[in-house]
C-alpha positions as CSV (number, residue, x, y, z in Angstrom):
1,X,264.6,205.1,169.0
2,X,261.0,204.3,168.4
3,X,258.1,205.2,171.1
4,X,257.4,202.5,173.0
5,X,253.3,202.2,173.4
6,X,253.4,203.7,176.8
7,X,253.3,207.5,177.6
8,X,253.6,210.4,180.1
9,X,253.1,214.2,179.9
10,X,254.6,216.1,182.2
11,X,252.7,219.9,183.0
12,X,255.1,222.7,183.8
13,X,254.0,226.1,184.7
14,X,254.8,229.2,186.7
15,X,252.6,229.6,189.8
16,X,251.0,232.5,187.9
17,X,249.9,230.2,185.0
18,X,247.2,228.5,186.0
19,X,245.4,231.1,188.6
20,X,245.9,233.8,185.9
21,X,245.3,231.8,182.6
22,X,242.2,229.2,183.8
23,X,239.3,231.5,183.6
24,X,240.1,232.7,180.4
25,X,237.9,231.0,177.9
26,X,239.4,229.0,174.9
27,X,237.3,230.9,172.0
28,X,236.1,228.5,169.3
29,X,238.5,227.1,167.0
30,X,238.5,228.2,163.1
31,X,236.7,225.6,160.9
32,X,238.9,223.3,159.2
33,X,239.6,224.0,155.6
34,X,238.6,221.3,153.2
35,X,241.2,219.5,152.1
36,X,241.3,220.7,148.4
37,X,241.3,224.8,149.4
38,X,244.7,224.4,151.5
39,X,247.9,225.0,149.5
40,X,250.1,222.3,148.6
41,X,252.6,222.2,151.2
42,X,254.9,219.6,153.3
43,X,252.3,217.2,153.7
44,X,250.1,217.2,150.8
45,X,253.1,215.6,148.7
46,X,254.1,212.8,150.8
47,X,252.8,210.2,148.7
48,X,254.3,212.1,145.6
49,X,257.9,212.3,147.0
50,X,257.6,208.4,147.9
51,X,257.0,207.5,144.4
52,X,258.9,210.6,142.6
53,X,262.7,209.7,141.1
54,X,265.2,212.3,140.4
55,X,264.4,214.8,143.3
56,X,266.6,218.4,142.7
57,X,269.3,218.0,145.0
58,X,269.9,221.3,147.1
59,X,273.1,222.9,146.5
60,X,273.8,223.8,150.2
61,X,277.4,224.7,148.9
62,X,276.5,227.2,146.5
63,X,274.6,229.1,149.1
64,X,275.6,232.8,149.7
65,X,273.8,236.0,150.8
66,X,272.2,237.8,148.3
67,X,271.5,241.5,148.7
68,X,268.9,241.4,146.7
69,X,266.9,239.6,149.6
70,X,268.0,241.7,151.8
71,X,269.1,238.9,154.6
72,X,272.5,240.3,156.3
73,X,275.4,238.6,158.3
74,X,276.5,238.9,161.7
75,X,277.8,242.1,160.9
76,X,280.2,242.5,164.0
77,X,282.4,239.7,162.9
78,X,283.1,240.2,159.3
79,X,285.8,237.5,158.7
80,X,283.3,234.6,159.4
81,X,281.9,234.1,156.6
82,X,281.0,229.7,157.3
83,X,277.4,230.7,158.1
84,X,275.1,231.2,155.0
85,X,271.3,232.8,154.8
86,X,269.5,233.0,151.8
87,X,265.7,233.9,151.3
88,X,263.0,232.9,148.2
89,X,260.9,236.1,150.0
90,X,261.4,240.0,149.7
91,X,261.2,239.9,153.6
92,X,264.1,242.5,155.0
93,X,265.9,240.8,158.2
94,X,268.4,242.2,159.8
95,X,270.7,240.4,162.5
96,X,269.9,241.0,166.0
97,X,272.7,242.3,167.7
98,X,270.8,242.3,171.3
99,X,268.0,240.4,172.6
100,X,265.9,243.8,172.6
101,X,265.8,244.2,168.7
102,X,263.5,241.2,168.4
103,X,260.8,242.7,170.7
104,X,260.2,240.4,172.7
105,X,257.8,240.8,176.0
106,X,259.8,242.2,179.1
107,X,258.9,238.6,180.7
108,X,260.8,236.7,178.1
109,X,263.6,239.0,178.3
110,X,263.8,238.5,181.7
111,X,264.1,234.8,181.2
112,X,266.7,235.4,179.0
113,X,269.2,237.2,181.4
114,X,268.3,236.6,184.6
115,X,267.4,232.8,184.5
116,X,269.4,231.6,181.3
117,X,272.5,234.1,181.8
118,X,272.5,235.2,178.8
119,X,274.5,238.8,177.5
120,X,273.7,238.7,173.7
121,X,272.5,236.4,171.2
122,X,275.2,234.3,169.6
123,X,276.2,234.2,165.8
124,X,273.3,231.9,165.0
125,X,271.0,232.9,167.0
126,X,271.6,236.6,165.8
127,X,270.8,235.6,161.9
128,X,268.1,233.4,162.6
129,X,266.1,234.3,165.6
130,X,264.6,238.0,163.5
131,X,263.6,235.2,160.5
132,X,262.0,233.0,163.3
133,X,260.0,235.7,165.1
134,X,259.2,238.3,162.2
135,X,256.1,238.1,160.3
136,X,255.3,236.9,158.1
137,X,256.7,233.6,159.9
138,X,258.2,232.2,156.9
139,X,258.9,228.1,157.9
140,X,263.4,227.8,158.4
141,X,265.8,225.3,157.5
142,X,268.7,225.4,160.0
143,X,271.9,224.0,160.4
144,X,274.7,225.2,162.4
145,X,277.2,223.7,165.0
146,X,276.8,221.6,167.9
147,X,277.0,223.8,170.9
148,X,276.3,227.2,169.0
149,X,273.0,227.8,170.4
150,X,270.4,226.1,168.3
151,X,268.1,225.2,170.8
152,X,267.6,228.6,171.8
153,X,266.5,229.5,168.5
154,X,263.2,227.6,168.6
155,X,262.8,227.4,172.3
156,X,262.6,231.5,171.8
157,X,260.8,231.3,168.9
158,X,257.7,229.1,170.3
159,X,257.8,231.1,173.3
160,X,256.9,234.3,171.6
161,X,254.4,232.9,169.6
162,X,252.6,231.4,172.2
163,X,249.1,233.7,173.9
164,X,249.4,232.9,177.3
165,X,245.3,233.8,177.6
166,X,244.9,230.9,175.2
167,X,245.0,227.8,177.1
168,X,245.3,225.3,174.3
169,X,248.5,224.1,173.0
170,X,250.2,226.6,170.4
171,X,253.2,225.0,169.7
172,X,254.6,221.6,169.0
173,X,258.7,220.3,169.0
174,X,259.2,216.7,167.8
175,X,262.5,215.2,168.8
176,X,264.4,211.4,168.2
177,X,264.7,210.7,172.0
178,X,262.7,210.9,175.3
179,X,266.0,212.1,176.4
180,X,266.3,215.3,174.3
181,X,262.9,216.0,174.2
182,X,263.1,215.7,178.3
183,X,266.1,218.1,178.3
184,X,264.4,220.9,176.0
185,X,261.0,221.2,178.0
186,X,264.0,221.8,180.5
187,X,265.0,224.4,178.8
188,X,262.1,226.1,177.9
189,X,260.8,226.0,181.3
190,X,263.8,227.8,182.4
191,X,263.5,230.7,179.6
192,X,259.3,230.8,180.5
193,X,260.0,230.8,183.9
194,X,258.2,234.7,183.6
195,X,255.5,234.0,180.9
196,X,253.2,231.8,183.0
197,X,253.9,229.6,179.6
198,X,252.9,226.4,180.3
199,X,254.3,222.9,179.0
200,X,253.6,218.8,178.8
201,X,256.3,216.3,177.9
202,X,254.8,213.9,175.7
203,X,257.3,211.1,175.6
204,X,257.6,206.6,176.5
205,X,256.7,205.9,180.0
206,X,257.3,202.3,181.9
207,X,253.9,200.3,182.1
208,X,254.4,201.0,185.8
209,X,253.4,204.6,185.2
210,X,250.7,204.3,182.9
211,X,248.1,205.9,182.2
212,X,245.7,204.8,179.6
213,X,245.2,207.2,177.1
214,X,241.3,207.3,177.3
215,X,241.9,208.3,180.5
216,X,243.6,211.5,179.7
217,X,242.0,215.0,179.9
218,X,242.9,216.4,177.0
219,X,246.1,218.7,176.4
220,X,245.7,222.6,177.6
221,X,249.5,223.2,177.8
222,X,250.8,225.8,175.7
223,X,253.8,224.3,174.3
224,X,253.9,220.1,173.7
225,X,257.5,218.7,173.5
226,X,258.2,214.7,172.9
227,X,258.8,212.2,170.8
228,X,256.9,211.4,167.3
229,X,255.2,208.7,168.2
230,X,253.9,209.7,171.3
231,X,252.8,213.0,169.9
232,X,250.9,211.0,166.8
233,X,249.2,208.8,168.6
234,X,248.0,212.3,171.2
235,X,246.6,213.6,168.3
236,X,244.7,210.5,166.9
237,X,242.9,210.0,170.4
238,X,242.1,213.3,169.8
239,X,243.5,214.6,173.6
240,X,245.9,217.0,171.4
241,X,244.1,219.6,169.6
242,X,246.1,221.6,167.0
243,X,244.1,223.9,165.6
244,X,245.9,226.9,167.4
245,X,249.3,225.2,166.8
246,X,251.0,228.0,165.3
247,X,254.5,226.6,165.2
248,X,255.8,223.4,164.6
249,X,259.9,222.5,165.5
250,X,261.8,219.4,164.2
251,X,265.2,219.4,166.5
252,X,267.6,217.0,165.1
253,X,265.5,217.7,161.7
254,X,267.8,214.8,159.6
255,X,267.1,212.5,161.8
256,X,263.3,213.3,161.9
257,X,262.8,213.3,158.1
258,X,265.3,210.6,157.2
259,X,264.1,207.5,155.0
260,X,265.2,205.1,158.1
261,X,264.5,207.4,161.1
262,X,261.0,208.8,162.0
263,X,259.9,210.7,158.5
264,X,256.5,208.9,158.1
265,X,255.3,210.0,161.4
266,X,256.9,213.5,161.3
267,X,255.1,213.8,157.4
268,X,251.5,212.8,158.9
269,X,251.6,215.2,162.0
270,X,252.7,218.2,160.2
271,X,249.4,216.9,157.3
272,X,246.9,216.8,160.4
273,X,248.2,220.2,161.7
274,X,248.2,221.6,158.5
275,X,244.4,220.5,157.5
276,X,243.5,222.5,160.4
277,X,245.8,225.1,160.7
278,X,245.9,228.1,157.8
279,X,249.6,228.1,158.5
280,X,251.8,226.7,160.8
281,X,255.7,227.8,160.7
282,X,257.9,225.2,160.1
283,X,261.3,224.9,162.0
284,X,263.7,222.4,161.2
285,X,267.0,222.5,163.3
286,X,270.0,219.9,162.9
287,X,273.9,220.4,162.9
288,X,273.9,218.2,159.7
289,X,271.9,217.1,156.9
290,X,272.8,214.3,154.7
291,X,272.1,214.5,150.9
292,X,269.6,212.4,150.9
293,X,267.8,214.6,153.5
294,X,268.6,218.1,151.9
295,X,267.3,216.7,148.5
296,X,264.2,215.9,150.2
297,X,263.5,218.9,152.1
298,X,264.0,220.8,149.1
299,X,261.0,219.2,147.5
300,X,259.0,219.5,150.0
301,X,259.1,223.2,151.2
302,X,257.0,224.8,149.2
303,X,256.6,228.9,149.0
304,X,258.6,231.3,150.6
305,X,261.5,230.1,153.2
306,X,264.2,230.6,154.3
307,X,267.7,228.6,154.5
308,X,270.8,229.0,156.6
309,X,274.1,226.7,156.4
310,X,277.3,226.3,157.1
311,X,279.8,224.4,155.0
312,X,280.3,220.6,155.1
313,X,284.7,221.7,155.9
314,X,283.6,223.8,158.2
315,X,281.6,221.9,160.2
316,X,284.1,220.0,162.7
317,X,284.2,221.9,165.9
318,X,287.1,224.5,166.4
319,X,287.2,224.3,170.1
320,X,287.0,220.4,169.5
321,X,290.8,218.8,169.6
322,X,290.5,215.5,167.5
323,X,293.0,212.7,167.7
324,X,293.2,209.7,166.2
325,X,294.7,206.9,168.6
326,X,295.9,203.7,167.0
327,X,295.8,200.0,169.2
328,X,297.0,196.7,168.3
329,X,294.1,194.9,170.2
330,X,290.2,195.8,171.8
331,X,291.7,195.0,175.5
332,X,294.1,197.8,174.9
333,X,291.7,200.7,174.4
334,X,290.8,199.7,178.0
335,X,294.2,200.0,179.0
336,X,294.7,203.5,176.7
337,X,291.3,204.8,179.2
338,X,292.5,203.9,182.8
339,X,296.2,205.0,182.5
340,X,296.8,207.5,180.0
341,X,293.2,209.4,179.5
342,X,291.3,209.2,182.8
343,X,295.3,209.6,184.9
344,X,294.8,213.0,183.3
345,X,291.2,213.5,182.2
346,X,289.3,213.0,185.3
347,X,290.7,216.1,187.2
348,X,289.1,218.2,183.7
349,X,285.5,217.4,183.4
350,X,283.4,215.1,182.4
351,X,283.3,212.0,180.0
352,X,281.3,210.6,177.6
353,X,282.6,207.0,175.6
354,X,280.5,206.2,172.7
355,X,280.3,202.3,172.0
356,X,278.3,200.9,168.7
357,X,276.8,198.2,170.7
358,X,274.9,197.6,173.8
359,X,277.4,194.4,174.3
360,X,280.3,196.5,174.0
361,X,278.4,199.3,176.7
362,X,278.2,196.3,179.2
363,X,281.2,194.9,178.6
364,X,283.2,198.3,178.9
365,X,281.4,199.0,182.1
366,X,282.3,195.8,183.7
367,X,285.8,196.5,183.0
368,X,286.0,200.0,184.2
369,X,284.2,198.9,187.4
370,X,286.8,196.0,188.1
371,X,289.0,198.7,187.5
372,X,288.3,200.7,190.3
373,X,286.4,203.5,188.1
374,X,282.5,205.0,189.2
375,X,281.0,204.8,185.8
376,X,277.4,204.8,184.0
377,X,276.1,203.0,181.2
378,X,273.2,204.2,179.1
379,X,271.1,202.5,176.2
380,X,268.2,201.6,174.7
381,X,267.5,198.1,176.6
382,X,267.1,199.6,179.9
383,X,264.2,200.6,181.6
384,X,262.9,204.4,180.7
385,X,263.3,204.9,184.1
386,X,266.7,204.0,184.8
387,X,267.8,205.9,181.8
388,X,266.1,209.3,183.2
389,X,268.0,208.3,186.8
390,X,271.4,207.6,184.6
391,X,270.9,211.1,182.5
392,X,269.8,212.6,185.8
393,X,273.0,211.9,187.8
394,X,275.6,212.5,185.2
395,X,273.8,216.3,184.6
396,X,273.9,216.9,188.5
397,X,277.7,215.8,188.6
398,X,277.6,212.3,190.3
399,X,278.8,210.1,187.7
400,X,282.2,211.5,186.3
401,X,281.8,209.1,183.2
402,X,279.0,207.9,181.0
403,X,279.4,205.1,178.5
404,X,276.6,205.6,176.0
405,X,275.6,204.2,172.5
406,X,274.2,206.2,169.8
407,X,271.4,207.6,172.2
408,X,272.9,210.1,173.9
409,X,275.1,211.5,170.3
410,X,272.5,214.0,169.4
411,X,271.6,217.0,171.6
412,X,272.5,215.8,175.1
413,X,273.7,219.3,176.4
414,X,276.3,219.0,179.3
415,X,278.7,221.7,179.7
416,X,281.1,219.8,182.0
417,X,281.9,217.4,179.4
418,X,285.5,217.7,178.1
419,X,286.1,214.6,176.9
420,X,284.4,212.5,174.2
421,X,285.9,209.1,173.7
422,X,285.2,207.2,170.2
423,X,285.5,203.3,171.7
424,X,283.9,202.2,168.5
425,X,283.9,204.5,165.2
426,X,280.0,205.4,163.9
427,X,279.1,203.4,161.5
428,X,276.5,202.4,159.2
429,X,275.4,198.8,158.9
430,X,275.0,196.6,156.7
431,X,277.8,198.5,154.7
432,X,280.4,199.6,157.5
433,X,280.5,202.8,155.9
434,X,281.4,205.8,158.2
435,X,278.3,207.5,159.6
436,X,279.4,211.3,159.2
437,X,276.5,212.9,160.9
438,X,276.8,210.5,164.1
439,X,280.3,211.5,164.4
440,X,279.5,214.9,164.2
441,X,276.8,214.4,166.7
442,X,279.1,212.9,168.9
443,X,282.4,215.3,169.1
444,X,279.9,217.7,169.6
445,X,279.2,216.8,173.2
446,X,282.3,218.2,174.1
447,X,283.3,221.5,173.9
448,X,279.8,223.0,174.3
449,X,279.5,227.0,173.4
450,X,282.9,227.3,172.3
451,X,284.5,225.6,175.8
452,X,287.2,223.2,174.9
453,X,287.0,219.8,174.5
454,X,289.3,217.0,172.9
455,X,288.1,214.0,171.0
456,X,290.4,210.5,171.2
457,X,288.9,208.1,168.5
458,X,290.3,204.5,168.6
459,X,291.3,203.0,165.7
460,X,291.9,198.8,166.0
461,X,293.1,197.5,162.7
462,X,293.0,198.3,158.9
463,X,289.2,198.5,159.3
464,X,289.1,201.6,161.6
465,X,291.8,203.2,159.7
466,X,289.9,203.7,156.4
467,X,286.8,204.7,158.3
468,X,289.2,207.2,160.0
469,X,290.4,208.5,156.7
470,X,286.9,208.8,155.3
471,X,285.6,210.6,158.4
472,X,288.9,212.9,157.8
473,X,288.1,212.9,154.1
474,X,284.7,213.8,154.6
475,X,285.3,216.9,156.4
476,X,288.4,218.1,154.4
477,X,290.3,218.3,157.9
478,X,293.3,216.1,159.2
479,X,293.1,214.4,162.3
480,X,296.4,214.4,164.5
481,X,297.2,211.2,165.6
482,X,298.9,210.1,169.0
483,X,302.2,208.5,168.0
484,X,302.6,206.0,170.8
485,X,299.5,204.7,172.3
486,X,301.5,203.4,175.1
487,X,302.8,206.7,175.8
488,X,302.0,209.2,179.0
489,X,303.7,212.0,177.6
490,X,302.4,211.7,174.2
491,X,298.5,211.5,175.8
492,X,299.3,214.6,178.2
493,X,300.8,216.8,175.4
494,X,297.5,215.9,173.5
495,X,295.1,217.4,176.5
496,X,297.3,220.8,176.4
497,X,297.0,221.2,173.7
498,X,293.3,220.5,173.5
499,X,293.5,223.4,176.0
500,X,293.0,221.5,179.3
501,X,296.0,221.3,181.2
């Protein structure tokens, strides 16, 4: 979704943060290297990569730890062997078994266990978070599940970069959505509860709310979260400084740096921070990355870096039940919802049906509201404000089903949701080849931090069939199909199995 040319920030902050933190002065910032004493990094190339055939594709397959580099596994768990690290630096890492062995400040920690719950750091959070927060803060390419703990990665590691004396922002996260970007500041206000860390949520705002942007003091929160757009246009008005931006996230990094998605905009902010900045750490976090995304990020990381990955196969969720439901007509996927899935699935959780079209949102809703059935409908048509309201009910448990396009596929965290219905199979137009990342994206709603989850994808006619087998194809995995649409005992078997009944 592009940024609409209206914006808000939203300031967050402990009570602590300001009567602490305001009378500390903001020392001068370094002068800016000229442009042709700064190493050729990310943004230096842009032009070149646009023009340049033939890019090296990265092998992400061939990956494997190497010794040599000294980057371990999660050594507790020996038989998982799906995540891969590998490191172009003699940097020695060592996986974090407990929060405590990344020294972080007692504050933080606090945040950790008494505010966030957490016990120990997961799988991916116990390779990456010591390459994230160990100098010499070498920039990381991520990917790893949906629901395995990514955004804990980077919220941590902005959070301990960030001086809390310094009251100019420090570090920057770029996401696709208002919605996602909305939901991390969420999250990183929870973990800095203790810091005094303060935030703004840079993201579109109805004209109703808006604020012109000569109008704005300038930026002195700590950590800036929003949408590329929004965050570009900050900078050129010159109310976001970055000259103490140490660290620099792109959450749902394929999307950001994809040809069709938001790469010219994420290229220029990381050239302006960079032109001022000596270094700034690069994150870039996604739970896939097309080849066409992993060839470019290979040419443009330059220097020392490191990589982590898991396999393509081994990508579809475990705790994820997928089926594969066949219908002779659109009316009866309707049909499939009210009296097989939701005579069942309502008393397990929450719901989330993905639809390709806005038409096919409103038309859904319609029927499930003539139906009898309290649903939502989210997309990018309505008002910025009645999408925060929609997101804001479902998360507080009001709304027991959200129908939702492509908006809501990447990042929405909401551990209640069980179910994920496929209305429409992801697509990519104008070919109508399967969109593999999106349906990653989206069976990852469910099931989140290894809770389970199932996944009923409709298929409607020859068409949805071979994008089914692709998808199946794709992933190297098999997809069990419900024999008889029309049947209750065939739907109920499916959700024990899928663990919830």
């Amino acid at each position: 979704m592009a940024d609409t040319p209206t914006e808000v920030a939203t300031s967050t902050s402990t009570e602590t943060a300001t009567s602490t933190a305001t009378s500390v002065e903001v020392p001068p910032p370094q002068q800016p290297k000229p442009a042709t004493e700064l190493p050729k990094r990310w943004a230096d190339i842009e032009d070149e990569v646009a023009e340049e055939k033939g890019v090296p594709e990265l092998d992400v397959g061939s990956l494997a730890i190497d010794e040599n580099k000294k980057i371990n596994k999660f050594l507790d768990e020996p038989e998982d062997s799906n995540i891969k690290a590998v490191s172009s630096s003699d940097t020695p890492y060592t996986s974090a078994y407990t929060f405590e062995e990344l020294n972080l400040s007692p504050e933080l920690l606090k945040g950790l266990y008494v505010e966030m719950k957490f016990e120990k750091p997961s799988k991916i959070q116990a390779i990456s978070l010591p390459m994230i927060v160990t100098p010499p803060y070498l920039d990381l390419i991520a990917q790893a599940h949906n629901g395995s703990g990514k955004t804990t990665c980077f919220t941590l590691g902005m959070l301990s970069r960030v001086d809390p004396k310094i009251q100019a922002p420090q570090a920057l996260c770029i996401c696709p959505t208002r919605e996602l970007a909305i939901q991390n500041q969420e999250v990183l206000n929870k973990m800095g509860k203790h810091t005094g860390i303060t935030s703004a949520c840079a993201v579109p705002m109805d004209s109703s709310n808006y604020i012109p942007i000569n109008k704005r003091p300038p930026i002195t929160a700590q950590v800036v979260i929003g949408t590329p757009g929004t965050i570009k246009k900050w900078m050129s008005s010159k109310k976001l400084g970055v000259s103490y931006v140490k660290i620099l996230v792109f959450d749902e990094a394929d999307q950001m740096l994809a040809e069709d998605g938001f790469r010219d905009d994420s290229l220029r902010i990381m050239r302006d921070i960079e032109r001022i900045s000596s270094h700034c750490q690069v994150l870039l976090f996604s739970a896939t990355f097309n080849e066409a995304v992993k060839n470019f990020v290979a040419k443009i990381v330059k220097g020392n870096h490191n990589q982590l990955f898991v396999k393509k196969e081994e990508l579809s969720l475990e705790s994820v039940k997928q089926y594969k439901v066949k219908v002779p007509e659109e009316l009866s996927k309707i049909m499939v919802i009210k009296e097989r899935i939701f005579e069942f699935g309502e008393r397990l959780g929450q719901t989330i049906i993905f639809v390709r079209t806005k038409n096919s949102a409103s038309m859904l809703h319609k029927s499930l509201v003539e139906l009898g059935y309290d649903c939502t409908t989210i997309h990018g048509n309505l008002t910025v404000d009645d999408r925060d309201k929609i997101v804001k009910e479902f998360k507080d448990g009001l709304t027991q089903v959200l129908i939702s396009t492509d908006l809501l596929s990447r990042g929405f965290d909401q551990q209640q949701v069980n179910l994920v219905i496929n209305y429409d199979l992801p697509v990519k137009y104008p070919n109508r080849e399967p969109d593999y990342e999106v349906y990653l994206h989206r069976i990852g709603r469910a099931g989140r931090f290894g809770r389970k989850g199932a996944v009923f994808n409709f298929l409607c006619g020859e068409a949805d069939q071979m994008i089914m087998s692709k998808i199946e194809n794709h992933f190297g995995a098999k997809v069990e199909e419900v024999a008889d649409w029309r049947s209750e005992e065939e739907f109920k078997s499916a959700l024990k199995s899928a663990g919830l009944l």
